[in-house]
Backbone as JSON Lines, residues from 0, in Angstrom:
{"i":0,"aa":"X","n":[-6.86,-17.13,19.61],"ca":[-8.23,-16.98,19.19],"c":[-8.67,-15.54,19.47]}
{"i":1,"aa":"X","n":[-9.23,-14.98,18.57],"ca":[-10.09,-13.47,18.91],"c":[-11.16,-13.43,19.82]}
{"i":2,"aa":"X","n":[-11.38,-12.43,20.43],"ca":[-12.23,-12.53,21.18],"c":[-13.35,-11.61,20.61]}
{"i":3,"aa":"X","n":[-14.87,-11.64,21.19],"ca":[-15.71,-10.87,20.06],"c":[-15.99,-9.82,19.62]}
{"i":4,"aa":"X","n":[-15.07,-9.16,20.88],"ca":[-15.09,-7.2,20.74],"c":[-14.05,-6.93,19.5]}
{"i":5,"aa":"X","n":[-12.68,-8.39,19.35],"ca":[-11.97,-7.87,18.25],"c":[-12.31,-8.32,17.08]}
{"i":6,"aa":"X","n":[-13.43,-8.92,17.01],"ca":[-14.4,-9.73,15.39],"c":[-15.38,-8.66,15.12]}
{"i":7,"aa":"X","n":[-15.42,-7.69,16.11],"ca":[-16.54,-6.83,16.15],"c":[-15.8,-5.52,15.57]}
{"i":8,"aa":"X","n":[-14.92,-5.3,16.17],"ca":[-13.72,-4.23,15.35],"c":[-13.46,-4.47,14.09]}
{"i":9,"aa":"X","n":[-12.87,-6.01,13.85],"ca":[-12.38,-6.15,12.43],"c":[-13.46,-5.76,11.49]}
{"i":10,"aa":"X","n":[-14.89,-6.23,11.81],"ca":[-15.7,-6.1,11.15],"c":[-16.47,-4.68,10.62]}
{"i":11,"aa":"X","n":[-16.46,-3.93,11.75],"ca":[-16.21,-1.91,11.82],"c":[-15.05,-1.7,10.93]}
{"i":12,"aa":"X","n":[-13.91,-2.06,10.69],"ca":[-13.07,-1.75,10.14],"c":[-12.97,-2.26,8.86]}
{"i":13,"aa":"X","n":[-13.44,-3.46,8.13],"ca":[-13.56,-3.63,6.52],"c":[-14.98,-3.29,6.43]}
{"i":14,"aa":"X","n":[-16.2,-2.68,7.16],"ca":[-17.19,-1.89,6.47],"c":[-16.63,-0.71,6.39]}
{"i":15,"aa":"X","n":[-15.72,0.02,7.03],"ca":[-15.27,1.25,6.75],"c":[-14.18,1.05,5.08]}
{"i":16,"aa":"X","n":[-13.82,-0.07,5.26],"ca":[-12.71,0.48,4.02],"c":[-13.25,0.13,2.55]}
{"i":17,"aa":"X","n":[-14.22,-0.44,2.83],"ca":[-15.32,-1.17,1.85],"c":[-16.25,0.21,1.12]}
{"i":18,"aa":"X","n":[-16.49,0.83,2.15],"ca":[-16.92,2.55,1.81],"c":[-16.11,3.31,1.55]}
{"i":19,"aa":"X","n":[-15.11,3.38,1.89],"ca":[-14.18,4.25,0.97],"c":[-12.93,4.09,0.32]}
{"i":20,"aa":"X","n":[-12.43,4.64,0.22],"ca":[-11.24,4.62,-1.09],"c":[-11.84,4.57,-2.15]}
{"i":21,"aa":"X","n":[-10.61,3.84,-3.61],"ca":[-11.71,4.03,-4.68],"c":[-12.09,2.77,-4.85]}
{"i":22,"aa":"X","n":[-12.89,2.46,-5.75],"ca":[-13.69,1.2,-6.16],"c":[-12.4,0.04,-6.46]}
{"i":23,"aa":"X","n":[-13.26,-1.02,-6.69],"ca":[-12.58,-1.93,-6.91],"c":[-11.94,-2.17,-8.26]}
{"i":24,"aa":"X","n":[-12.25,-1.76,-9.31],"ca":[-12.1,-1.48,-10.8],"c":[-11.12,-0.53,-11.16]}
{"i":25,"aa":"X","n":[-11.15,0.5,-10.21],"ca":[-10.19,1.8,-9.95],"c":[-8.64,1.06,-9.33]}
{"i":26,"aa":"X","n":[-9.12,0.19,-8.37],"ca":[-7.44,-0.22,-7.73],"c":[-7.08,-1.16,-8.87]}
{"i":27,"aa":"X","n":[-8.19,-2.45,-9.63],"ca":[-7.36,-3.37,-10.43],"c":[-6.73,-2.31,-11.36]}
{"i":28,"aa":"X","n":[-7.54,-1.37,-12.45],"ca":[-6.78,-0.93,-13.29],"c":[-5.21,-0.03,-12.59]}
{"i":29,"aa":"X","n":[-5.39,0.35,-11.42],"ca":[-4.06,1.23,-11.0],"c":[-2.88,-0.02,-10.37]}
{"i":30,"aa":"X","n":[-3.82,-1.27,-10.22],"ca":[-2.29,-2.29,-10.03],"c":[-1.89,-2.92,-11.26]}
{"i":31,"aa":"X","n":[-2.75,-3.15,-12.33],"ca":[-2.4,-3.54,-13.57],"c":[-1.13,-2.22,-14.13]}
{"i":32,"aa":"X","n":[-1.1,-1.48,-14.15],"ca":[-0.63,-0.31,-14.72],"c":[0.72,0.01,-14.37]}
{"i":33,"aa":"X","n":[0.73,-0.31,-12.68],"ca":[2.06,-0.07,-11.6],"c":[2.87,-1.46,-12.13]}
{"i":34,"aa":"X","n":[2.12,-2.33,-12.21],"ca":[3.04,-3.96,-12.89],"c":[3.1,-3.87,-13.86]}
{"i":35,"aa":"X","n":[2.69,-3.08,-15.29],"ca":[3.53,-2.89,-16.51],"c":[4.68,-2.14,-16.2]}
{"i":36,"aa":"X","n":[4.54,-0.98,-15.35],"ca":[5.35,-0.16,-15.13],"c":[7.24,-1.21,-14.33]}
{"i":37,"aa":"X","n":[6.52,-1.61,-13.56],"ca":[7.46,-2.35,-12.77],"c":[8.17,-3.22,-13.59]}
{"i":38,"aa":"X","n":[7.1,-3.72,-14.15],"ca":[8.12,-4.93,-15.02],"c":[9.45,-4.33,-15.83]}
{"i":39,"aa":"X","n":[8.49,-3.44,-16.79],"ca":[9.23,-2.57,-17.5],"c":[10.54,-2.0,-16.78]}
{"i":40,"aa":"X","n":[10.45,-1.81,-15.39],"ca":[11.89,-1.41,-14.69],"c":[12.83,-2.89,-14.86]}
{"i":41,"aa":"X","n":[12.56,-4.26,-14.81],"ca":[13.03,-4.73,-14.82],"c":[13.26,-5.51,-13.47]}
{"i":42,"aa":"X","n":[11.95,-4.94,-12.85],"ca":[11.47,-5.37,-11.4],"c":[12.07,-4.72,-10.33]}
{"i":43,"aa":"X","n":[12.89,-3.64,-10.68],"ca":[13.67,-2.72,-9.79],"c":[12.74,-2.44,-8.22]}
{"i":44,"aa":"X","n":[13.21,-2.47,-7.5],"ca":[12.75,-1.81,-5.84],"c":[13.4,-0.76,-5.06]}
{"i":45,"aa":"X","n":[13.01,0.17,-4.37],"ca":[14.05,0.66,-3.65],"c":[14.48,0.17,-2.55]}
{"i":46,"aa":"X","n":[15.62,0.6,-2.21],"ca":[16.39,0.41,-1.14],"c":[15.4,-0.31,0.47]}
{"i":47,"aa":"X","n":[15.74,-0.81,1.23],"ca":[15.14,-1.03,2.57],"c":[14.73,-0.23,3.55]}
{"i":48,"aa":"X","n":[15.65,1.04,3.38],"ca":[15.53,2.03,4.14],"c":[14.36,2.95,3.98]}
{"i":49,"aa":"X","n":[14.41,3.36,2.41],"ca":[13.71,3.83,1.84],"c":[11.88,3.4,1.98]}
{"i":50,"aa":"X","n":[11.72,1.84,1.55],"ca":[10.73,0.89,1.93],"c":[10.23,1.33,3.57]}
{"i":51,"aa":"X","n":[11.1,1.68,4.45],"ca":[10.81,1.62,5.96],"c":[10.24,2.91,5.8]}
{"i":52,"aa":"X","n":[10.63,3.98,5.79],"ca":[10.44,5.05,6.01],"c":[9.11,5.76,5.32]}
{"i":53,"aa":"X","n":[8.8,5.08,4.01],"ca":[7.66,5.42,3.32],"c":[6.34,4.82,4.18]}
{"i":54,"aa":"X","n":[7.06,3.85,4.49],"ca":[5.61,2.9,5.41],"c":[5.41,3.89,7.0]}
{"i":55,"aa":"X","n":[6.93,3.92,7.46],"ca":[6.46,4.83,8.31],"c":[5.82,5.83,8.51]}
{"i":56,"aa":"X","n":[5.92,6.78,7.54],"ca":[4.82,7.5,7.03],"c":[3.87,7.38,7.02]}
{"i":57,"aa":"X","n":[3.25,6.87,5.98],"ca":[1.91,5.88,5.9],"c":[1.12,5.7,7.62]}
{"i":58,"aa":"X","n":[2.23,4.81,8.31],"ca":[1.89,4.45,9.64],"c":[0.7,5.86,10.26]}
{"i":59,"aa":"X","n":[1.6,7.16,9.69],"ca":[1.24,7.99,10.8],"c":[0.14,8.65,10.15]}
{"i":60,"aa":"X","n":[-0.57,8.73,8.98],"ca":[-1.56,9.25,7.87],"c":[-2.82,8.72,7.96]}
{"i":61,"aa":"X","n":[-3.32,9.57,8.55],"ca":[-5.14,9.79,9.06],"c":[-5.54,8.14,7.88]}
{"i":62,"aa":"X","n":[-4.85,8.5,6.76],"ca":[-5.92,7.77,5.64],"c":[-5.43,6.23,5.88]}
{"i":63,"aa":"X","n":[-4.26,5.71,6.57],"ca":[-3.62,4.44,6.88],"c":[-4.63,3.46,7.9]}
{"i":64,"aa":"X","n":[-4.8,2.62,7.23],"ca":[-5.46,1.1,8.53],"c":[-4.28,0.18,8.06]}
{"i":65,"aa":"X","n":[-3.94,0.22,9.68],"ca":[-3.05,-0.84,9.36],"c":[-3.61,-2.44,9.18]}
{"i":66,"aa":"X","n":[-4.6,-2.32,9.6],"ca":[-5.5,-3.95,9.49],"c":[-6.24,-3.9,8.37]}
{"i":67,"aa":"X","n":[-6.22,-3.1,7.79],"ca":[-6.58,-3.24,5.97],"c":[-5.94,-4.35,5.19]}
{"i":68,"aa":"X","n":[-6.49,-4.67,4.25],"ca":[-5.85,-5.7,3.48],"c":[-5.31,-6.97,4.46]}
{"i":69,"aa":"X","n":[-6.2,-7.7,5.02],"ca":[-6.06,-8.51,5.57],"c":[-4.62,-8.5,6.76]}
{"i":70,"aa":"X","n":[-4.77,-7.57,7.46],"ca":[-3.66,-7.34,8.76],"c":[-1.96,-7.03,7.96]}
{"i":71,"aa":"X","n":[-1.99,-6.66,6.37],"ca":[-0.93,-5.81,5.37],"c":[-1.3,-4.44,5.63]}
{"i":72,"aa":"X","n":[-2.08,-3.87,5.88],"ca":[-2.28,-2.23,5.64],"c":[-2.74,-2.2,4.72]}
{"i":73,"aa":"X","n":[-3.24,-0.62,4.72],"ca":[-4.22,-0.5,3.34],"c":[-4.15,0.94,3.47]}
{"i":74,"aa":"X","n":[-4.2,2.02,2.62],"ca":[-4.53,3.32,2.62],"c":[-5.82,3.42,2.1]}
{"i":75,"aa":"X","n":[-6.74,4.48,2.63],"ca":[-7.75,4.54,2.04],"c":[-7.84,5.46,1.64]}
{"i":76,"aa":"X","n":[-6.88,6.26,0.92],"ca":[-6.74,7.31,0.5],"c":[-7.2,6.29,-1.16]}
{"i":77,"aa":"X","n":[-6.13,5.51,-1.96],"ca":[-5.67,5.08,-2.53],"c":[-6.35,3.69,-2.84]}
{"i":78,"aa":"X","n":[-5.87,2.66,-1.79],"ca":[-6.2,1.73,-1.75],"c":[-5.39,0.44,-1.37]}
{"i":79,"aa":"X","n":[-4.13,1.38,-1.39],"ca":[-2.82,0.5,-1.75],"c":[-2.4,-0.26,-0.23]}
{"i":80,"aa":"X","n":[-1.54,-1.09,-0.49],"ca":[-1.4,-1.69,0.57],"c":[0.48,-1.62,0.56]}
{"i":81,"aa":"X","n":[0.9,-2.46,1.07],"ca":[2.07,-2.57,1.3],"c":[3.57,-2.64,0.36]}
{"i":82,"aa":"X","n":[3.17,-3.24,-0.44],"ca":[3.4,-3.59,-1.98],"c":[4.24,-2.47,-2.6]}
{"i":83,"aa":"X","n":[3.01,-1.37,-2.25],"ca":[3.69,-0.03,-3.51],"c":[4.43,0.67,-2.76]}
{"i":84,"aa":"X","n":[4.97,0.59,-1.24],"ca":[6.17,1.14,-1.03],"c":[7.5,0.41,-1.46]}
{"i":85,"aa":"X","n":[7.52,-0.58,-2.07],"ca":[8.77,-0.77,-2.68],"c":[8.9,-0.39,-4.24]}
{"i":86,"aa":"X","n":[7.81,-0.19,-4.21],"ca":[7.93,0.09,-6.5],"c":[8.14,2.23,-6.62]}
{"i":87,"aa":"X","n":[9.54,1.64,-6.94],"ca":[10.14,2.78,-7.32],"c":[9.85,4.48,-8.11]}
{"i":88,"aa":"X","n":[8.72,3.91,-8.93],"ca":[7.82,4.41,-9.78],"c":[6.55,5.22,-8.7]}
{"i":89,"aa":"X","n":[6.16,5.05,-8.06],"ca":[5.15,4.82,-7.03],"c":[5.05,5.99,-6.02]}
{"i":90,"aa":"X","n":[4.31,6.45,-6.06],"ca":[4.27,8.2,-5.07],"c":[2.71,8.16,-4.47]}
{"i":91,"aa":"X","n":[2.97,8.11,-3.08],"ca":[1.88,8.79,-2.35],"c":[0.63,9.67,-2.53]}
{"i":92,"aa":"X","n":[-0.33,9.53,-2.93],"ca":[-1.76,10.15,-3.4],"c":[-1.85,12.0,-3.25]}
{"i":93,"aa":"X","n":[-1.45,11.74,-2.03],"ca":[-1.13,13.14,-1.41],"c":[-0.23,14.41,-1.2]}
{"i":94,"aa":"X","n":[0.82,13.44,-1.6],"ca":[2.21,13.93,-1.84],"c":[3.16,13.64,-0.67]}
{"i":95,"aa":"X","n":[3.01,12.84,0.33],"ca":[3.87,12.71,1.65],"c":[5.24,11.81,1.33]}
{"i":96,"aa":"X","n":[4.93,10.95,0.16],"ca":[6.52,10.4,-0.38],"c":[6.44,10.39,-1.48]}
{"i":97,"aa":"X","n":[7.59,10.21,-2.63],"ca":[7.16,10.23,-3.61],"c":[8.37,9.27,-4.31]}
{"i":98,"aa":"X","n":[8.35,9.5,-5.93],"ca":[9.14,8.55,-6.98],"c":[10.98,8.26,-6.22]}
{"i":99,"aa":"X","n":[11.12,7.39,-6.19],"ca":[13.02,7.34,-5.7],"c":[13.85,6.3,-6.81]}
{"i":100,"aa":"X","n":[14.95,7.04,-6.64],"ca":[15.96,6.44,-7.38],"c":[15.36,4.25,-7.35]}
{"i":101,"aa":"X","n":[16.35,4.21,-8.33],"ca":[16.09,2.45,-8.25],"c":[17.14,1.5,-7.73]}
{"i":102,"aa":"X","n":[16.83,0.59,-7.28],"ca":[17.9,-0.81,-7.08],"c":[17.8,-1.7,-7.45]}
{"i":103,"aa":"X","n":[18.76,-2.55,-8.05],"ca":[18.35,-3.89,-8.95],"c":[17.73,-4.52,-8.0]}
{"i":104,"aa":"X","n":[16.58,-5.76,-8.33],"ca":[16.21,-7.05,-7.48],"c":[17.39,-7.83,-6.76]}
{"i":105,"aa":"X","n":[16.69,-8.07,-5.7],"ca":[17.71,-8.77,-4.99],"c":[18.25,-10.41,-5.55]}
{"i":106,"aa":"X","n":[19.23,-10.89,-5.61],"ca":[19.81,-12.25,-6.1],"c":[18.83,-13.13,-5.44]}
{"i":107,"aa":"X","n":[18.52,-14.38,-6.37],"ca":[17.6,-15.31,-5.7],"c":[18.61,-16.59,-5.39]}
């Protein structure tokens, strides 16, 4: 159970992300766009390593909450959450990672 100083944080922390980044209209059209894109790869991802290291990044970037997007992360640079470090297509706002080679989907 939370206690109320951390209901009191969470709550400091989605009025902050609620004020910035971009709008909400701005992220649907930029996730609609990244999932034509993606599909169109054929659902390609990169590598694991790759996935780690972009997030690590992220981790360390003034613009990163990691309790954004419901305890996924969130940039508020952007908006993005966790998601777009695996889509191949997909580069950092700022320039700290950017487009990488592809890997087929993993076998289901």
């Amino acid at each position: 159970m939370m206690t109320k100083e951390e209901i009191r944080e969470n709550i400091r922390l989605a009025k902050i992300a609620v004020a910035s980044g971009p709008s909400i209209l701005t992220k649907i059209k930029a996730a609609g766009s990244s999932g034509v894109k993606w599909a169109g790869s054929g659902f390609k991802r990169v590598q694991q390593h790759i996935y780690e290291s972009r997030l690590a990044i992220c981790r360390e970037c003034n613009f990163w909450e990691e309790r954004g997007n419901l305890g996924m992360g969130k940039c508020l640079k952007c908006g993005c959450g966790r998601g777009k470090h695996w889509l191949p297509h997909e580069k950092c706002p700022i320039d700290k990672w950017g487009k990488e080679p592809l890997t087929p989907p993993a076998s289901v």
